[in-house]
N, C-alpha and C positions, 0 to 999 in steps of 0.2 A: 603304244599299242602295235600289236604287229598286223598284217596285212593278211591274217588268217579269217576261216568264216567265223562270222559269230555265234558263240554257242544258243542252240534252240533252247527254251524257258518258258515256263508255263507258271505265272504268279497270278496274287491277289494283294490289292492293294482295297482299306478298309477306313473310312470314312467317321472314325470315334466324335459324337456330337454330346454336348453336355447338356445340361437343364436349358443354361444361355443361351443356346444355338452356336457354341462359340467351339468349335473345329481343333481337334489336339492332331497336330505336325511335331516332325522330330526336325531337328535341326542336324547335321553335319557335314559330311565329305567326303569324297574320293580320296584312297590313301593312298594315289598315285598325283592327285593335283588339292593337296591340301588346301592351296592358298583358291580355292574357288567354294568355298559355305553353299549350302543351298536347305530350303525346306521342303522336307518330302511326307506321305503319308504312309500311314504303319503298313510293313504287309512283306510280301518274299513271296518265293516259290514253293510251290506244290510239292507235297511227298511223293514217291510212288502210291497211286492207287489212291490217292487223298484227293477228296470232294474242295472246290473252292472254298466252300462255306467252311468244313470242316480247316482247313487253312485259313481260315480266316479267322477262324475264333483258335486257332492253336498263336498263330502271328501275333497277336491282340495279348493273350498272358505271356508269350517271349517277348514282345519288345518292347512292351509299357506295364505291365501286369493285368492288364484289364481281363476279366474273365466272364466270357456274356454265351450264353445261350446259341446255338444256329439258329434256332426258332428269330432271337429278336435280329435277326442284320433286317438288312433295308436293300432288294437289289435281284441281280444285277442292275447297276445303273446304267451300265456301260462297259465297252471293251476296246480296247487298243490293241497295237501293236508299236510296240518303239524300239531301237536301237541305239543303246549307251555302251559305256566304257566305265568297268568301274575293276580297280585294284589291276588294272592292267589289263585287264580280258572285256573282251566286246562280245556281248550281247544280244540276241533278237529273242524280245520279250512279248509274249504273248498275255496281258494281265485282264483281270473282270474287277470292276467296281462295286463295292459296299460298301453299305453305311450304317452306324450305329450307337443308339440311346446309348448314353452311360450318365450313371450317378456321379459321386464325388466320390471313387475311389482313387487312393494318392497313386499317384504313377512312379512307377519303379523299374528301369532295367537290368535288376537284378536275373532275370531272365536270357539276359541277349549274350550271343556267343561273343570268343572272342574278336572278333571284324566286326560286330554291332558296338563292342565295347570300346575300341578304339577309330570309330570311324562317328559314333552317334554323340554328339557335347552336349545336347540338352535336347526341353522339348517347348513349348507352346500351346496355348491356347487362340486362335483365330478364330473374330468374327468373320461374318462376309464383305464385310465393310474395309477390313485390314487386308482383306484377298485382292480388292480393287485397288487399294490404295499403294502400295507396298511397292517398291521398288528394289527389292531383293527377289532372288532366285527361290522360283517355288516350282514343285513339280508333283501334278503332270500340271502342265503351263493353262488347261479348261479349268483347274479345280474349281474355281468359281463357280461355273457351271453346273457339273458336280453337284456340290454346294446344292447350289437354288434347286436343283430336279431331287435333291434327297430331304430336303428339310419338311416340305408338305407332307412326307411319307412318314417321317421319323414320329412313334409317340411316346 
């Protein structure tokens, strides 16, 4: 990383929950520090002029296929600020939290560009059970939290 500012960024990060209550994360990596995995939740940055929600349900058919309504998210739940490093370039990320019912439709990232395509290896289902318990890298490091403040709301 170089010692420059970190680019401003305005994302959505999106909470996909199943019938189970069981939490879909993508699994992969930084393609500058490969050998560090981590699980993260579906989501990216804002178009020009694009509504979170409306990013949110565009995020949702690019990087898993899921294809859901703005009407059904769940949110905001919340909002951060964080500063990461990813493909070399640093970051100050502005994101809002959502959450969201889905069926059994099969997940696909037939959708994701090429950097989703070689940075994302698979995905998962999480309980909130596995959120606690887990000793891998999961981010944002509250999801649990998350979690428990979205599940009452979700129907």
């Amino acid at each position: 990383m170089t010692d420059a500012q970190p680019q401003q960024r305005t994302a959505v990060r999106v909470l996909p929950v199943d019938r189970q209550d069981r939490l879909l994360l993508l699994h992969g990596f930084d393609p500058a520090e490969p050998d560090r995995p981590y699980w993260f939740t579906v989501g990216g940055g804002l178009e020009p002029d694009e509504s979170p929600e409306s990013a949110a349900v565009r995020e949702l058919a690019e990087e898993v296929g899921l294809i859901v309504e703005p009407s059904a998210l769940v949110g905001p739940l919340g909002e951060a600020t964080i500063e990461f490093g990813f493909d070399s370039v640093r970051y100050r990320q502005r994101q809002t939290y959502y959450a969201v019912r889905v069926g059994d439709a099969p997940i696909t990232f037939a959708g994701q560009d090429a950097i989703e395509h070689a940075s994302i290896d698979t995905h998962a289902w999480w309980t909130l059970a596995d959120l606690h318990r887990t000793t891998e890298q999961v981010y944002p490091e509250d999801l649990a939290d998350l979690l428990t403040r979205a599940l009452p709301a979700l129907t």
